[in-house]
Structures are given as C-alpha cells and as structure tokens.
C-alpha positions in Angstrom: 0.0 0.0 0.0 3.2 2.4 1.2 4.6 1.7 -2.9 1.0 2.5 -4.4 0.6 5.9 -2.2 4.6 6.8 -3.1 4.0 6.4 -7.2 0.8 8.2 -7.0 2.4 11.1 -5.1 5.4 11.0 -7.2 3.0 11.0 -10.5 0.6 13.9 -9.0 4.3 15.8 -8.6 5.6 14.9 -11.9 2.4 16.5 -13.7 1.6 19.8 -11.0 5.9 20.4 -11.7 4.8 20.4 -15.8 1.8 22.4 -15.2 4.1 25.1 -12.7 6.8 25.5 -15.5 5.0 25.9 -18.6 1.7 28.1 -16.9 0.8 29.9 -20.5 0.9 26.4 -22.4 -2.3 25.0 -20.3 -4.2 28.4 -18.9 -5.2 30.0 -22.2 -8.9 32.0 -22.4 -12.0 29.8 -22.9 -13.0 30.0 -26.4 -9.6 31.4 -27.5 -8.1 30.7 -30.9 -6.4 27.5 -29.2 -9.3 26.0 -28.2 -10.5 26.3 -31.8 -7.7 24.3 -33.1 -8.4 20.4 -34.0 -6.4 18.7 -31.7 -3.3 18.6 -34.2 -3.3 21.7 -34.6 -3.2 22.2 -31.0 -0.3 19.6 -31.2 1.5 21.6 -33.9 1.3 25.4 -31.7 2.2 23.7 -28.6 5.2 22.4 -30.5 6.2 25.9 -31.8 5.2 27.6 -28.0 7.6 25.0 -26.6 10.3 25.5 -29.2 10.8 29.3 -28.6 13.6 30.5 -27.2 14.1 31.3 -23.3 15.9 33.9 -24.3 14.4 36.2 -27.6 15.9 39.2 -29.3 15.8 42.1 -28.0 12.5 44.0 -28.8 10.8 40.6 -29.5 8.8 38.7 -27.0 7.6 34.8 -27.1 4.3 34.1 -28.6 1.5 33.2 -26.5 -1.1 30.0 -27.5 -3.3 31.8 -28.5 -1.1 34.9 -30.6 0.3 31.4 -32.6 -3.5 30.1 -33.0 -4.6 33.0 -34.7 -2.0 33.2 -37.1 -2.7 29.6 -38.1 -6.4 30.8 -38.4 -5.6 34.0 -40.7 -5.1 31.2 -43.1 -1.1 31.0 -42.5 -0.1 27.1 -42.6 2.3 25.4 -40.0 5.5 26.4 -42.3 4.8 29.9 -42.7 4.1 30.3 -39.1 7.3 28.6 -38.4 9.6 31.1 -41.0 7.7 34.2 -39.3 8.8 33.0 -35.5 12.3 31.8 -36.9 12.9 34.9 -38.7 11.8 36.9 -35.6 14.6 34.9 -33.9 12.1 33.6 -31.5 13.1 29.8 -32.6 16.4 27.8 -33.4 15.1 25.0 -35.0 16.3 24.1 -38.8 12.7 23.6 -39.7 9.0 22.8 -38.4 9.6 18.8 -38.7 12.8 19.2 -36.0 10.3 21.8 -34.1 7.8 18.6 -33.8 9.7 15.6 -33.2 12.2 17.2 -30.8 8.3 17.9 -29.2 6.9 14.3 -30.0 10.8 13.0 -27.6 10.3 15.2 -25.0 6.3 14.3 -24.2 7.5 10.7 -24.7 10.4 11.3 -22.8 8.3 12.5 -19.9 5.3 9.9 -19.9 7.7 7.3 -19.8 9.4 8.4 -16.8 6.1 8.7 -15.2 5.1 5.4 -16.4 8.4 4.0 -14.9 8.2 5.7 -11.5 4.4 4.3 -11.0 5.3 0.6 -11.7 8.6 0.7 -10.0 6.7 2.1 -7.0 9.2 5.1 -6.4 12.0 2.6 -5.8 14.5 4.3 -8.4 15.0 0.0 -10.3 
C-alpha cells in the first residue's frame, strides 16, 4: 500500500511540476483561438510555443497560445508560421519537422518516466 501511495504522489508531482513550469501552455482563455484548433493543430502550436527560445531578441517577446492560434487561423499554414517566429529569432530549429519531433521525444520522454516511477513504486530499479 506504502509503494501505491509513493508512485501516485510522485506521478501527481511529476504532472503539477509540468503544469508550474510551462503556466501559459495550459491556462489560455475559454473560447480562444487555441481551443479552436483540431487537436493537431493544437499539437503543432504547442510544438512551436515549446520551441521558442528562453531567451528572444531584444525587442521581440515569445508568442503566446493563443497569438500562434490565430495566425494559423488567418489562413497561415504550420510552415509559414514557423519562417515568421524563426525569422523573428524567437526559434532555433532548422525547420517545423525538427520543431515537432524534438516535441513528440520530450512528451515521450516525460510519460515514460512517469510510467516508470508508477510501476517501480518510487524505488528508483
């Protein structure tokens, strides 16, 4: 019982510590250009809010959700929205594709670990 109540903590941490660090990617507006995204479109702009840089040019600030939503919604596709935030300087990546998969690892990455920590019961196997 001690192992079940230690994984489940450790889990509940795991997802509130993703939820703390990236506050913007989860809490957009109700209703919001976001939340009229299919769900891989909503894939695609988390990928590019993820991918910009901690650190942007100065005079340039990152893109919000909902500020990369609405430029998919103008009518812009996934690549043009990419070349405007990489010629802003507000992403590295060589090109959308790297933008998603280096996404696709790190979400992987992450539910694996949790998956891991849950069946080995905290005990760090």
């Amino acid at each position: 019982m001690r192992r079940w109540m230690t994984a489940t903590a450790v889990g509940i941490l795991l997802s509130c510590a993703m939820l703390v660090a990236a506050p913007c990617l989860w809490a957009q507006a109700p209703g919001g250009p976001f939340d009229r995204l299919s769900p891989g479109n909503q894939k695609a702009a988390r990928a590019l809010f993820e991918a910009q840089r901690s650190s942007p040019p100065a005079g340039t600030r990152p893109l919000t959700l909902d500020e990369i939503a609405a430029r998919k919604h103008s009518g812009e596709g996934w690549s043009r929205v990419f070349d405007g935030m990489k010629s802003r300087g507000l992403v590295d990546a060589r090109n959308l594709g790297q933008v998603v998969r280096s996404f696709d690892e790190r979400h992987q990455s992450a539910a694996v670990e949790s998956a891991t920590v849950a069946r080995d019961g905290g005990r760090g196997r």
